[in-house]
C-alpha positions in Angstrom: 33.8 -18.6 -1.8 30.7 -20.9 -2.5 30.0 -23.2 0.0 26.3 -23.8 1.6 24.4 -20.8 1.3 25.7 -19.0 -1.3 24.4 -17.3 -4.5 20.5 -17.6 -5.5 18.1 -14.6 -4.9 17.5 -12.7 -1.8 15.0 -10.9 -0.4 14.9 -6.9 -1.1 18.7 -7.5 -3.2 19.1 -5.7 -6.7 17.1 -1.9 -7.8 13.7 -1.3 -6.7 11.5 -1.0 -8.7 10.7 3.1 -10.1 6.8 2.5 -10.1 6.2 -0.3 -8.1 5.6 -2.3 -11.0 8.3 -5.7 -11.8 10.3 -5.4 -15.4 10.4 -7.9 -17.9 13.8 -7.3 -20.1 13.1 -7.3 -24.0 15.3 -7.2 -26.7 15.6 -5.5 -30.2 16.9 -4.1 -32.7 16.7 -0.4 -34.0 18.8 2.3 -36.4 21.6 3.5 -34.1 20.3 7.2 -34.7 16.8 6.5 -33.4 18.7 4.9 -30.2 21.2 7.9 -30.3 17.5 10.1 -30.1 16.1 8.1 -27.3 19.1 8.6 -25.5 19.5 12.3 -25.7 16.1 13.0 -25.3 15.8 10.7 -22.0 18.2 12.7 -20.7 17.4 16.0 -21.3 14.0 14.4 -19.2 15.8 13.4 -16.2 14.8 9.6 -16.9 16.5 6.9 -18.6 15.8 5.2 -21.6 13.2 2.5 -20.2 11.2 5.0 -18.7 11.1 6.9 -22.1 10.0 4.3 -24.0 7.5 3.5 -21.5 5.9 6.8 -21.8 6.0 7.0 -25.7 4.2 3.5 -25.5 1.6 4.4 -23.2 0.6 7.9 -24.4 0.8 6.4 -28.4 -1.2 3.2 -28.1 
């Protein structure tokens, strides 16, 4: 393991991305029920949290 060449980013590696669009991770805090809600609700959607949230943001601001 290790050696020359090893570790450091590669082209097309990791998710891509749902939109087309590159994520920026945030962190915060919030009421474990309101999390619980987001949760449920995502997936009674089909989506997961993230893309939740995004929509709530841009359809309320």
């Amino acid at each position: 393991m290790g050696g020359i060449g090893s570790g450091g980013a590669r082209d097309n590696a990791g998710r891509p991305a749902i939109d087309g669009e590159v994520r920026t991770t945030i962190s915060l805090t919030m009421p474990p029920s309101l999390i619980r809600g987001l949760r449920d609700n995502a997936r009674q959607k089909g989506m997961s949290v993230s893309q939740l949230v995004v929509e709530i943001l841009e359809n309320r601001i």
